[in-house]
CHARMM-style PDB file with segment names, atoms N, HN, CA, C and O in Angstrom:
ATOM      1  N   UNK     1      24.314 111.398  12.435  1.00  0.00      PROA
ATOM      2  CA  UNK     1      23.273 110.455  12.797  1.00  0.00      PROA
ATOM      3  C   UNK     1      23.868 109.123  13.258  1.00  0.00      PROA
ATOM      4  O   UNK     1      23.298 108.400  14.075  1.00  0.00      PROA
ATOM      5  N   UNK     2      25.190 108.802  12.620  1.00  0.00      PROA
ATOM      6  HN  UNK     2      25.653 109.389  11.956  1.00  0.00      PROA
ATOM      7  CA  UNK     2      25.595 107.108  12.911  1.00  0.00      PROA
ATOM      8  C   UNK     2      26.136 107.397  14.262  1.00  0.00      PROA
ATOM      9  O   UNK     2      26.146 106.531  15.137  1.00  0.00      PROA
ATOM     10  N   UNK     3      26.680 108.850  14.489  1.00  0.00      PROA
ATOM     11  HN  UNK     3      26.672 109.554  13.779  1.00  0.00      PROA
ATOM     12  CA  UNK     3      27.077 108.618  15.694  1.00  0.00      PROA
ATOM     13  C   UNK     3      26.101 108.775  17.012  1.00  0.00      PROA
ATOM     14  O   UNK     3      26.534 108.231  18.028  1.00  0.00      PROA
ATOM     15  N   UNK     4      24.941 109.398  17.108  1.00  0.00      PROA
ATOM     16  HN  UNK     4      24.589 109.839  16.283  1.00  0.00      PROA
ATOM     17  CA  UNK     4      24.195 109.209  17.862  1.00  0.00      PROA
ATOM     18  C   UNK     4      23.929 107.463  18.037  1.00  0.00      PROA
ATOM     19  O   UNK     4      24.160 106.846  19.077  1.00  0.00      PROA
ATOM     20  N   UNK     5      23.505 106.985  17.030  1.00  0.00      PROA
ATOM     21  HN  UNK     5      23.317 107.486  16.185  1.00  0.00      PROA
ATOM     22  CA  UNK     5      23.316 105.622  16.950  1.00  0.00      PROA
ATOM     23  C   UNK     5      23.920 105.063  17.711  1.00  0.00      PROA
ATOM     24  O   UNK     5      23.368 104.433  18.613  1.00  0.00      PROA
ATOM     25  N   UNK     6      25.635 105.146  17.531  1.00  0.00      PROA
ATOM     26  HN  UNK     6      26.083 105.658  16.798  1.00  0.00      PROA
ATOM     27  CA  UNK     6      26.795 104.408  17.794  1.00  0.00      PROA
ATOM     28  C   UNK     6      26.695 104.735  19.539  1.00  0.00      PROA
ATOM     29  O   UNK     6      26.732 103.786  20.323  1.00  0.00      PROA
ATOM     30  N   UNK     7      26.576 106.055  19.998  1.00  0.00      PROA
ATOM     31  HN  UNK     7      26.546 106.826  19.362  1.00  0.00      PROA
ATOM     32  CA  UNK     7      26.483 106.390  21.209  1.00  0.00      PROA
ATOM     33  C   UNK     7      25.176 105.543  21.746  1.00  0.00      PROA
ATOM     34  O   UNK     7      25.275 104.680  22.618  1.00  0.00      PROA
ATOM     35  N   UNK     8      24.233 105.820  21.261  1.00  0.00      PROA
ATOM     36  HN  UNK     8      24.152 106.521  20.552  1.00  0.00      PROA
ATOM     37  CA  UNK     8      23.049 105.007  22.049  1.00  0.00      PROA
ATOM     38  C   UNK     8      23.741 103.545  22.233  1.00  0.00      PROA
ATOM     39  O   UNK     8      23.712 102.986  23.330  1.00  0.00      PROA
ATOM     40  N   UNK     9      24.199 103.114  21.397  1.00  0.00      PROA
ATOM     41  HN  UNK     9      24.222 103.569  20.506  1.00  0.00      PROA
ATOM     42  CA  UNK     9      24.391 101.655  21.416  1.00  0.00      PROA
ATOM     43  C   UNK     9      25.383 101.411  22.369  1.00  0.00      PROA
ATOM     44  O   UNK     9      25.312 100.314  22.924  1.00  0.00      PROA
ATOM     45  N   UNK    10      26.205 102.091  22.667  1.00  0.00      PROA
ATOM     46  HN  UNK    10      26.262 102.982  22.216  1.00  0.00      PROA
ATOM     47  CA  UNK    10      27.138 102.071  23.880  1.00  0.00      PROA
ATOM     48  C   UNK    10      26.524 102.241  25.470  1.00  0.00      PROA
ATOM     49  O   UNK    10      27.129 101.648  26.364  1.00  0.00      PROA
ATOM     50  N   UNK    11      25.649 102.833  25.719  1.00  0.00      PROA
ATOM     51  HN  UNK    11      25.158 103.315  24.993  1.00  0.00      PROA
ATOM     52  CA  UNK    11      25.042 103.320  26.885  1.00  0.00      PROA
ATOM     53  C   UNK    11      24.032 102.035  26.526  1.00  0.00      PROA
ATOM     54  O   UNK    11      24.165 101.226  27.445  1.00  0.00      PROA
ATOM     55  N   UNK    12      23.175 101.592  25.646  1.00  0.00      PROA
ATOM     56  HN  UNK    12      23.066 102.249  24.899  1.00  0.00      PROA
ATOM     57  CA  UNK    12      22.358 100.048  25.912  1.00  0.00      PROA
ATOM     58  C   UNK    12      23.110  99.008  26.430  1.00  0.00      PROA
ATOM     59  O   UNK    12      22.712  98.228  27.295  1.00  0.00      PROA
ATOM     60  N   UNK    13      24.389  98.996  25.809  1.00  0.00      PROA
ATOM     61  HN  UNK    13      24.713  99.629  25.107  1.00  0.00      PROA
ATOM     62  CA  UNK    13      25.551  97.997  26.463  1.00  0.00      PROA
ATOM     63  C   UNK    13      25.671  98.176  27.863  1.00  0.00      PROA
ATOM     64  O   UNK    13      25.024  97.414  28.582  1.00  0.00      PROA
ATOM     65  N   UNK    14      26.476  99.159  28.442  1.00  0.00      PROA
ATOM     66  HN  UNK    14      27.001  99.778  27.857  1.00  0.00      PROA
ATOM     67  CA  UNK    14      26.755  99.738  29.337  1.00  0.00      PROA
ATOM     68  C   UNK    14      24.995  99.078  30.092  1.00  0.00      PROA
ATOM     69  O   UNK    14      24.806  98.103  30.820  1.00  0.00      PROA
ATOM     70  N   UNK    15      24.554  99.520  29.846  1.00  0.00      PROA
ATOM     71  HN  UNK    15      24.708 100.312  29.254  1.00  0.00      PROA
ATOM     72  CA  UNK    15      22.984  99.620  30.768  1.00  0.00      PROA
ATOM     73  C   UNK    15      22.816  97.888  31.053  1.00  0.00      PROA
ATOM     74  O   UNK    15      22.967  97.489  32.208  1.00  0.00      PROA
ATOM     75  N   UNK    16      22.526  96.986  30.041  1.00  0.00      PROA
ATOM     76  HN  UNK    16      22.403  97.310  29.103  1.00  0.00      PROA
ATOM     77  CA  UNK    16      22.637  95.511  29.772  1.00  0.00      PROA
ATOM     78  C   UNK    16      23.866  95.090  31.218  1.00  0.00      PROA
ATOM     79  O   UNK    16      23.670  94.370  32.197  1.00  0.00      PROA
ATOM     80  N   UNK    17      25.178  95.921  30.794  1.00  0.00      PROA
ATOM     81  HN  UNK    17      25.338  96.506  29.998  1.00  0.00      PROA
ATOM     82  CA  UNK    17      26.124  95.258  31.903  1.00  0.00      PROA
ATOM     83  C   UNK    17      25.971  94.954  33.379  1.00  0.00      PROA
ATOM     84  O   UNK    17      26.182  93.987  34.110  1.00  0.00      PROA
ATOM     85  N   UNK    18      25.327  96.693  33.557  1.00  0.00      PROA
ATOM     86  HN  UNK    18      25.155  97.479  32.963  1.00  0.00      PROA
ATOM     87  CA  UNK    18      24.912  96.880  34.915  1.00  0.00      PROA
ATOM     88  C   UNK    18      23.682  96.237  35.532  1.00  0.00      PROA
ATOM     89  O   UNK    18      23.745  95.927  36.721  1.00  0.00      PROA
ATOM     90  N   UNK    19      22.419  95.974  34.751  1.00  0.00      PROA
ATOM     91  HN  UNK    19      22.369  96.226  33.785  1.00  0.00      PROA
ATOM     92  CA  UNK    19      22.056  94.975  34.814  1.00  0.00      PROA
ATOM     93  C   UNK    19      22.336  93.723  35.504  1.00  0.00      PROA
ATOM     94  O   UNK    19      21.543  93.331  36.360  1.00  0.00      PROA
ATOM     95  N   UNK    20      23.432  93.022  35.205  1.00  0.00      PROA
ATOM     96  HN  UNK    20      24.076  93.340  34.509  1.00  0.00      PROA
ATOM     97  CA  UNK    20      23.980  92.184  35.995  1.00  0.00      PROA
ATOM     98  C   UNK    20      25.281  91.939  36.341  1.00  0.00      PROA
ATOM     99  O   UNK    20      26.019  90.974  36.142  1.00  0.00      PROA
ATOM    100  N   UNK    21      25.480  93.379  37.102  1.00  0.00      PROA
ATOM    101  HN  UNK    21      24.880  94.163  37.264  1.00  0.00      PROA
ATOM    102  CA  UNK    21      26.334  93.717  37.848  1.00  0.00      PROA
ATOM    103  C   UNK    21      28.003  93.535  37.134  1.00  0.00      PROA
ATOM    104  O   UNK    21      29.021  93.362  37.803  1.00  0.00      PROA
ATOM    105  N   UNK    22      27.956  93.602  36.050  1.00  0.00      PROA
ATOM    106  HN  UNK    22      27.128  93.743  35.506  1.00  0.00      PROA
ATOM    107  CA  UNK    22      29.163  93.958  35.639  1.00  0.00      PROA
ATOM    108  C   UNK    22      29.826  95.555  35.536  1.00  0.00      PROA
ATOM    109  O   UNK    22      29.478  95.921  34.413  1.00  0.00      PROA
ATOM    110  N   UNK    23      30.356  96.309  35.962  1.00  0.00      PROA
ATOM    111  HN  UNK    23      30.638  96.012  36.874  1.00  0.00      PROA
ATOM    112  CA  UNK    23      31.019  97.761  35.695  1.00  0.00      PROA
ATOM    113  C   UNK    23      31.133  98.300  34.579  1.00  0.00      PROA
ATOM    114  O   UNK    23      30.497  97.476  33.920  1.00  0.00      PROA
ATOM    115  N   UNK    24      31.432  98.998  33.912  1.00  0.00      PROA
ATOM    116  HN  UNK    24      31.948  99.667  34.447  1.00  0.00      PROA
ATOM    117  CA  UNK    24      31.886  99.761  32.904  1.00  0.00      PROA
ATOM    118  C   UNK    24      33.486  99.615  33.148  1.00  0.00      PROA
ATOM    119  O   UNK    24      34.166  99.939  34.122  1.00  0.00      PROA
ATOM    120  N   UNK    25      33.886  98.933  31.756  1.00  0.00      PROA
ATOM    121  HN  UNK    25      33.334  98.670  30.966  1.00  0.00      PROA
ATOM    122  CA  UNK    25      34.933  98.608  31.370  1.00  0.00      PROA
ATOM    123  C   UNK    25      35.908  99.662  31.591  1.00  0.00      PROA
ATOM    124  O   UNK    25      36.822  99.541  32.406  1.00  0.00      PROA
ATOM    125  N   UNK    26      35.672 100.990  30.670  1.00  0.00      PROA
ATOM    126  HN  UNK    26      34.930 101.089  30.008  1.00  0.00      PROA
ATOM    127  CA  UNK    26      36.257 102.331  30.355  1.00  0.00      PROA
ATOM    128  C   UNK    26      36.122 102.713  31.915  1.00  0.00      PROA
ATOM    129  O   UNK    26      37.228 102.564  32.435  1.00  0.00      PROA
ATOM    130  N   UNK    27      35.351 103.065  32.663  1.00  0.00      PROA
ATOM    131  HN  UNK    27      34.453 103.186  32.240  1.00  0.00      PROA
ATOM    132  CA  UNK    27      35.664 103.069  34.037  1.00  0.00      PROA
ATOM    133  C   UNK    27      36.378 102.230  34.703  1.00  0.00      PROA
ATOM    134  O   UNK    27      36.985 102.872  35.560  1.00  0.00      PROA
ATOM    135  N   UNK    28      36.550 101.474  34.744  1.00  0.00      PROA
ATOM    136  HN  UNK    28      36.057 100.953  34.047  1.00  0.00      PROA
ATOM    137  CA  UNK    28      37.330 100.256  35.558  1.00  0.00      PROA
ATOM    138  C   UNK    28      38.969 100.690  35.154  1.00  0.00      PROA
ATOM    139  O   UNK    28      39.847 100.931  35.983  1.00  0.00      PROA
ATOM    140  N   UNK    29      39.128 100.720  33.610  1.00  0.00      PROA
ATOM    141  HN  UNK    29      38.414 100.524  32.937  1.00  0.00      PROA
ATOM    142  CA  UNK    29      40.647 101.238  33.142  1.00  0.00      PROA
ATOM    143  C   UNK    29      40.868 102.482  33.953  1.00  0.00      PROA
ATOM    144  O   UNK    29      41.658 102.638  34.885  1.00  0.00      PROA
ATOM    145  N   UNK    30      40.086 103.276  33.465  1.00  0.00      PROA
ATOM    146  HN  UNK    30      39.445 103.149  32.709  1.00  0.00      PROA
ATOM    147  CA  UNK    30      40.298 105.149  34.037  1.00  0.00      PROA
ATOM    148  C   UNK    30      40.381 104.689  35.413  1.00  0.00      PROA
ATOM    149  O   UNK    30      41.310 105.297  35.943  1.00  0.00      PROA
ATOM    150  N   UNK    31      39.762 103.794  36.328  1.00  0.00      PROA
ATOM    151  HN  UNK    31      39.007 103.300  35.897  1.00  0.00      PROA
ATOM    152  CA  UNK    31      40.100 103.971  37.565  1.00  0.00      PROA
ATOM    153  C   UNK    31      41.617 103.951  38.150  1.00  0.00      PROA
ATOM    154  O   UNK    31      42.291 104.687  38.870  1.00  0.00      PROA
ATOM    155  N   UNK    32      41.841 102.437  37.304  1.00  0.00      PROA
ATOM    156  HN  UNK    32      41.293 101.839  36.719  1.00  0.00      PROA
ATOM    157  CA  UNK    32      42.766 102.056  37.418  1.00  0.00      PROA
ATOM    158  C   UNK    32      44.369 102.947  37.203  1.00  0.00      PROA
ATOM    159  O   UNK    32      45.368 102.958  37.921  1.00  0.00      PROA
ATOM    160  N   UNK    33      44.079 103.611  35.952  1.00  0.00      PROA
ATOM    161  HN  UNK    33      43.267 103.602  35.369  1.00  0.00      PROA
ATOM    162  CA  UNK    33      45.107 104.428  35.381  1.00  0.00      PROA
ATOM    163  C   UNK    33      45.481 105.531  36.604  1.00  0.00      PROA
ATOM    164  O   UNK    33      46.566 105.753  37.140  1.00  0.00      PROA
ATOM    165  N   UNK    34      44.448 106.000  36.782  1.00  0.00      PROA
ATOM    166  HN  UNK    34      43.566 105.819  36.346  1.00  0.00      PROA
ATOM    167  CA  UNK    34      44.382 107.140  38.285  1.00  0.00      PROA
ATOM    168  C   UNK    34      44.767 106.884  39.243  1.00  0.00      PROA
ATOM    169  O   UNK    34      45.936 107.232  39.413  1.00  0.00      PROA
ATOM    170  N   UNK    35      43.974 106.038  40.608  1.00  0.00      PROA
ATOM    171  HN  UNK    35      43.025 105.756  40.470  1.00  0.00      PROA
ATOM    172  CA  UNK    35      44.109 105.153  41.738  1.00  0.00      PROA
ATOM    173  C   UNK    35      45.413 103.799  41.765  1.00  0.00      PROA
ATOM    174  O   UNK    35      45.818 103.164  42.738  1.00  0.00      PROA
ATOM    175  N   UNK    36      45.679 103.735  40.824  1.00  0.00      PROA
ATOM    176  HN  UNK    36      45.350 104.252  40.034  1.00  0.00      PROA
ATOM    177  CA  UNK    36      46.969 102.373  40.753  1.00  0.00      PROA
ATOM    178  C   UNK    36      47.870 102.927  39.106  1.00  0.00      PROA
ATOM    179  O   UNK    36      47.811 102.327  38.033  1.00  0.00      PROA
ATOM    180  N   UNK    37      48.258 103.575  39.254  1.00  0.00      PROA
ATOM    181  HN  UNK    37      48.305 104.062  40.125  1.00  0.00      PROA
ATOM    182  CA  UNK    37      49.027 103.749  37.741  1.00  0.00      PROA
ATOM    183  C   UNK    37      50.159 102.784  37.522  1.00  0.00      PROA
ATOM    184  O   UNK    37      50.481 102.401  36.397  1.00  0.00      PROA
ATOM    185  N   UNK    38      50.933 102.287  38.970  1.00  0.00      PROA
ATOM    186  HN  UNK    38      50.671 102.598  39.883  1.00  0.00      PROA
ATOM    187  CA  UNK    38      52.155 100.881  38.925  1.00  0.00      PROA
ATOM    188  C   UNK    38      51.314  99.430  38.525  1.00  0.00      PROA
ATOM    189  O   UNK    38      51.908  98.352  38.532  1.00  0.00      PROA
ATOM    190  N   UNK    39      49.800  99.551  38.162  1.00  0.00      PROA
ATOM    191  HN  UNK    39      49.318 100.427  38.157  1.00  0.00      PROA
ATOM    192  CA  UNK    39      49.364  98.324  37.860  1.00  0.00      PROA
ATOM    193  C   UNK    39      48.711  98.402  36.387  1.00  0.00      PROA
ATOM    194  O   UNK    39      47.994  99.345  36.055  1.00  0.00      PROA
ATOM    195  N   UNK    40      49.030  97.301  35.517  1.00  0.00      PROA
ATOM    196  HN  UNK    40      49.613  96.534  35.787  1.00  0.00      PROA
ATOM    197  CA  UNK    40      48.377  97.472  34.315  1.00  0.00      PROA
ATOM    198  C   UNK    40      47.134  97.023  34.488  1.00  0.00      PROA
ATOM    199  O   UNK    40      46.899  96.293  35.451  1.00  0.00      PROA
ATOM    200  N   UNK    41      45.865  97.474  33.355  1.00  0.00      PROA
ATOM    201  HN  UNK    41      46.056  98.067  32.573  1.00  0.00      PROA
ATOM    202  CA  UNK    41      44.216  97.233  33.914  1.00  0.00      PROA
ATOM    203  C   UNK    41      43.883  95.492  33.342  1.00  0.00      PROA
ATOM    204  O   UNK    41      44.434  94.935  32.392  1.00  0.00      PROA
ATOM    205  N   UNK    42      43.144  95.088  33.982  1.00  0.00      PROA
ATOM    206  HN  UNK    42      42.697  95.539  34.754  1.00  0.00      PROA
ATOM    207  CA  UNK    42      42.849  93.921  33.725  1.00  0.00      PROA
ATOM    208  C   UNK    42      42.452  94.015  31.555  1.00  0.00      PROA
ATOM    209  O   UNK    42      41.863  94.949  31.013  1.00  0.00      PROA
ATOM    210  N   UNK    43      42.944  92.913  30.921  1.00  0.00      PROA
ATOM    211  HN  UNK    43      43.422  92.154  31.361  1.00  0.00      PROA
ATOM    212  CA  UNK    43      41.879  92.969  29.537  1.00  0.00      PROA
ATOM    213  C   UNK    43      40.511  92.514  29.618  1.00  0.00      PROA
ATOM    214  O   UNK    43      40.078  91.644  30.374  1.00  0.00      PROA
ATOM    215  N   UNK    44      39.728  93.349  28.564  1.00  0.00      PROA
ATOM    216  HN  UNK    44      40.080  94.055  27.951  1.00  0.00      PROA
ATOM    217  CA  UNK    44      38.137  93.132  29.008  1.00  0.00      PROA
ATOM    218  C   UNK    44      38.109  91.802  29.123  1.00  0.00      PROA
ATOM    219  O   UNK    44      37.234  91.647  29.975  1.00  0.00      PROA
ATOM    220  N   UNK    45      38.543  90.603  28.787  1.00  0.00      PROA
ATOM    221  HN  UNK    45      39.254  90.729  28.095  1.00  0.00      PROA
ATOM    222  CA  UNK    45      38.109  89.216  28.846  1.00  0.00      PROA
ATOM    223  C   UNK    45      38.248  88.992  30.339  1.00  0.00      PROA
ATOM    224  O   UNK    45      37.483  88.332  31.044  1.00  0.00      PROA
ATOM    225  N   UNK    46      39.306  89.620  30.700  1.00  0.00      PROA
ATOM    226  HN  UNK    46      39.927  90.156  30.128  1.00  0.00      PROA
ATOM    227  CA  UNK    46      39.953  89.194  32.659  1.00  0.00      PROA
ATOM    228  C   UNK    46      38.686  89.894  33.186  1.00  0.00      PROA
ATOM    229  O   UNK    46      37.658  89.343  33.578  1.00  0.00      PROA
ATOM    230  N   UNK    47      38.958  91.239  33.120  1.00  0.00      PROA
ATOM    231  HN  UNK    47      39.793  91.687  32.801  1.00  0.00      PROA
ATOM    232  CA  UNK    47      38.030  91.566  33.801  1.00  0.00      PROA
ATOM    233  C   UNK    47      36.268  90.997  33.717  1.00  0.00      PROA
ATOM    234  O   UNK    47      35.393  90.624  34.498  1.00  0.00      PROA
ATOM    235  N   UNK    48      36.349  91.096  33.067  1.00  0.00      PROA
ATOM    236  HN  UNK    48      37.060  91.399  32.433  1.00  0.00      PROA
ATOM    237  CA  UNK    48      34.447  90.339  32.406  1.00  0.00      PROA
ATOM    238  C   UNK    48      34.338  89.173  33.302  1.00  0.00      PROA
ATOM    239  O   UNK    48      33.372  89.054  34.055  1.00  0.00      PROA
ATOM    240  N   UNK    49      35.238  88.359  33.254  1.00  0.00      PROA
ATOM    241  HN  UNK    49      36.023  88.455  32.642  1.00  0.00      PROA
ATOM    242  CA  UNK    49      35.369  86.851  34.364  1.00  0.00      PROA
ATOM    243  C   UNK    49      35.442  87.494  35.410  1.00  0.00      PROA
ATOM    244  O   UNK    49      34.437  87.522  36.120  1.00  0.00      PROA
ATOM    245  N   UNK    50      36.630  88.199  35.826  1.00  0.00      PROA
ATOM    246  HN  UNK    50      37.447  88.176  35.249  1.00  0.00      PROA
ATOM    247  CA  UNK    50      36.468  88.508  37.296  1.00  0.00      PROA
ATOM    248  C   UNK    50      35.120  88.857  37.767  1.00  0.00      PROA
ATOM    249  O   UNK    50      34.664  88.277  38.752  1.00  0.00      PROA
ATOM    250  N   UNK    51      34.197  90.084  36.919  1.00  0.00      PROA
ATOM    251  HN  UNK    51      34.567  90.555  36.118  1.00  0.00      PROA
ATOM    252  CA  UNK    51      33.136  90.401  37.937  1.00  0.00      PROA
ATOM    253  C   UNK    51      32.269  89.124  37.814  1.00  0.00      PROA
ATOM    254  O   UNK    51      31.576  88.743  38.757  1.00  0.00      PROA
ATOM    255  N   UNK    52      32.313  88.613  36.885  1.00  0.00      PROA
ATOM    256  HN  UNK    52      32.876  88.923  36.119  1.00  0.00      PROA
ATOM    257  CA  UNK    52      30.807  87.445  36.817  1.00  0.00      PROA
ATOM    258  C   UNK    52      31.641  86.883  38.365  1.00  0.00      PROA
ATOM    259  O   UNK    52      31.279  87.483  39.377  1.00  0.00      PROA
ATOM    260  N   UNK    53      32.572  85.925  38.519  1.00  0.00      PROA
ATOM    261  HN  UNK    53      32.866  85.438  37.697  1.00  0.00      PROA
ATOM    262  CA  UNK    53      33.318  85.345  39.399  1.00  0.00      PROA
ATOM    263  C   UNK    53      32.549  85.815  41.007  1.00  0.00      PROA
ATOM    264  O   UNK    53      31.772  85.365  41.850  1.00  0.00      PROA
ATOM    265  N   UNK    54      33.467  87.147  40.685  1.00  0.00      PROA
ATOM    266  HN  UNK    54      34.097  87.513  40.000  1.00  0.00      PROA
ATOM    267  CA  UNK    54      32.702  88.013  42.223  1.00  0.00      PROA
ATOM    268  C   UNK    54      31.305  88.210  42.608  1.00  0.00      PROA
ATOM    269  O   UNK    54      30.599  88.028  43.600  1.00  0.00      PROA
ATOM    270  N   UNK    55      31.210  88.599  41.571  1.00  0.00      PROA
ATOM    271  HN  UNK    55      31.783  88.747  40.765  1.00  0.00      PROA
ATOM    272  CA  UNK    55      29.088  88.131  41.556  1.00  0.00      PROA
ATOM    273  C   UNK    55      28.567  87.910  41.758  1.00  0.00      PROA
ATOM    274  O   UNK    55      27.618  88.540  42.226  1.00  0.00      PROA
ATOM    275  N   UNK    56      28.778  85.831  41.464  1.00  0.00      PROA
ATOM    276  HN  UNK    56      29.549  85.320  41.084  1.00  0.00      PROA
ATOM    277  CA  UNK    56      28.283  84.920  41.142  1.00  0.00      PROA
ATOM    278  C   UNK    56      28.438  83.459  42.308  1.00  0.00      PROA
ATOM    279  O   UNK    56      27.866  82.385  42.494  1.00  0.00      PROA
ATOM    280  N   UNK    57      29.767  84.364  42.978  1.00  0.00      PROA
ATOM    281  HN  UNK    57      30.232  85.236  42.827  1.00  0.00      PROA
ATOM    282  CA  UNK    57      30.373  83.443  44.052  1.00  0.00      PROA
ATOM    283  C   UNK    57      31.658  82.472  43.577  1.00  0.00      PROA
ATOM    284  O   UNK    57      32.102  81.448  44.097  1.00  0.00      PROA
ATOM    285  N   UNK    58      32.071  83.203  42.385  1.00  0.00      PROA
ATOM    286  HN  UNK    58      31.710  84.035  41.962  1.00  0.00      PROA
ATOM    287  CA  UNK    58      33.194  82.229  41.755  1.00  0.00      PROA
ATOM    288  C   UNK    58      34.582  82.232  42.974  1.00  0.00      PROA
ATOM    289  O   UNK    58      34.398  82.559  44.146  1.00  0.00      PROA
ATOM    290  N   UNK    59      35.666  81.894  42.536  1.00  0.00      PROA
ATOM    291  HN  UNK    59      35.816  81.628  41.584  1.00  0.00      PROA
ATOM    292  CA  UNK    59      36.895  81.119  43.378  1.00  0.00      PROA
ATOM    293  C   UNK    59      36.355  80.688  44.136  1.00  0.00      PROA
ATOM    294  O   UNK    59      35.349  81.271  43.731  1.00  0.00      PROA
ATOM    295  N   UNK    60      35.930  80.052  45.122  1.00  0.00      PROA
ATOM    296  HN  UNK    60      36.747  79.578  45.451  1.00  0.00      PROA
ATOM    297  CA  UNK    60      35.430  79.114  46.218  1.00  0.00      PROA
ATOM    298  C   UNK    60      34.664  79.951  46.721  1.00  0.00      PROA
ATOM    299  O   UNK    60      34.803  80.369  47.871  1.00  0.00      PROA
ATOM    300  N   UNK    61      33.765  80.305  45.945  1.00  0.00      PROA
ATOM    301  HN  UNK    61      33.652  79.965  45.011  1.00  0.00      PROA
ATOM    302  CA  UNK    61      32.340  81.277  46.445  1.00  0.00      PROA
ATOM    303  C   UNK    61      32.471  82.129  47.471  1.00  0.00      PROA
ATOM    304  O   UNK    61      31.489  82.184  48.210  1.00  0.00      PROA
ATOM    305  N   UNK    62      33.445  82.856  47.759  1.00  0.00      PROA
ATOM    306  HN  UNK    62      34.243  82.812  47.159  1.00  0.00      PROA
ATOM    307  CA  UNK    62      33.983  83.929  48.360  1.00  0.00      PROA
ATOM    308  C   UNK    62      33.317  85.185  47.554  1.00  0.00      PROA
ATOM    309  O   UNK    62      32.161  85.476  47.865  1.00  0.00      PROA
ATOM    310  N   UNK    63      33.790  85.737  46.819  1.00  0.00      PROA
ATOM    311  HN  UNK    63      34.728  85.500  46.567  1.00  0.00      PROA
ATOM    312  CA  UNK    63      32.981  86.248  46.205  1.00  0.00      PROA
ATOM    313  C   UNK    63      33.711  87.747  46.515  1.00  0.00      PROA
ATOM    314  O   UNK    63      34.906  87.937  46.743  1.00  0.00      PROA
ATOM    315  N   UNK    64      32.229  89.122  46.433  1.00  0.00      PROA
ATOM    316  HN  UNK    64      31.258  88.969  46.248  1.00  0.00      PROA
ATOM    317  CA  UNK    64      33.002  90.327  47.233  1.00  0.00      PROA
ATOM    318  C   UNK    64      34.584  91.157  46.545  1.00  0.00      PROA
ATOM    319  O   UNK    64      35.411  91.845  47.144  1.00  0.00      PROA
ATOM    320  N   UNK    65      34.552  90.906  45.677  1.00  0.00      PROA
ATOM    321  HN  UNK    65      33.881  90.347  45.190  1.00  0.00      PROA
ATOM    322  CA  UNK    65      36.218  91.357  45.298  1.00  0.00      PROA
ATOM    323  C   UNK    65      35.896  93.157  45.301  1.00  0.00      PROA
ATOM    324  O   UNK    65      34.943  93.820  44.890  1.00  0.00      PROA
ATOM    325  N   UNK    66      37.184  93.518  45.968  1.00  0.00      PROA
ATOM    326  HN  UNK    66      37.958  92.979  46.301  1.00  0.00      PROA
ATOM    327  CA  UNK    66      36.746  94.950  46.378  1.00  0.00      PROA
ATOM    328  C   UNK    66      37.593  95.335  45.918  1.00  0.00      PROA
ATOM    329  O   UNK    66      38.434  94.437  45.964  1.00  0.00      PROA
ATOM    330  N   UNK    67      38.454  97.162  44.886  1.00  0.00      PROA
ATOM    331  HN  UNK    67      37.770  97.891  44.849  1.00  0.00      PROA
ATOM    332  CA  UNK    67      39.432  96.645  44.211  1.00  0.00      PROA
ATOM    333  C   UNK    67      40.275  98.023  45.742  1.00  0.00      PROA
ATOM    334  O   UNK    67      41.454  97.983  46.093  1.00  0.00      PROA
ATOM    335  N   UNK    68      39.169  99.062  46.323  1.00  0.00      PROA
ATOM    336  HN  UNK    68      38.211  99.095  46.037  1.00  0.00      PROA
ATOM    337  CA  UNK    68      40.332  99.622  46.934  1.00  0.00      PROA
ATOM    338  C   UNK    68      39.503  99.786  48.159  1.00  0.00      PROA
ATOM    339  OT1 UNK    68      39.993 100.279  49.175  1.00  0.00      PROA
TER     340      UNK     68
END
């Protein structure tokens, strides 16, 4: 039962993120690990800034960060 719980509560997160346009973390790594294995993955704090950043219009409101 805690783990259904625990699962729902991960996919509300997940759902909340996308919401406003943040990715799935665990996706973003797995991408990374696959598509770039010579690069280590951003930590959730980097990454979390980066998408708000890209988003939002952060570095000089450029924005758009595309990773491939």
């Amino acid at each position: 039962m805690f783990k259904k719980i625990a699962k729902a509560g991960k996919y509300l997160g997940q759902m909340a993120n996308l919401m406003v346009g943040i990715p799935d973390y665990d996706n973003y790594v797995q991408h990374v690990k696959l598509k770039h294995p010579d690069q280590e993955p951003m930590t959730y704090e980097e990454f979390f800034k980066e998408r708000q950043e890209a988003r939002y219009g952060g570095k000089g409101g450029t924005g758009g960060f595309r990773c491939c």
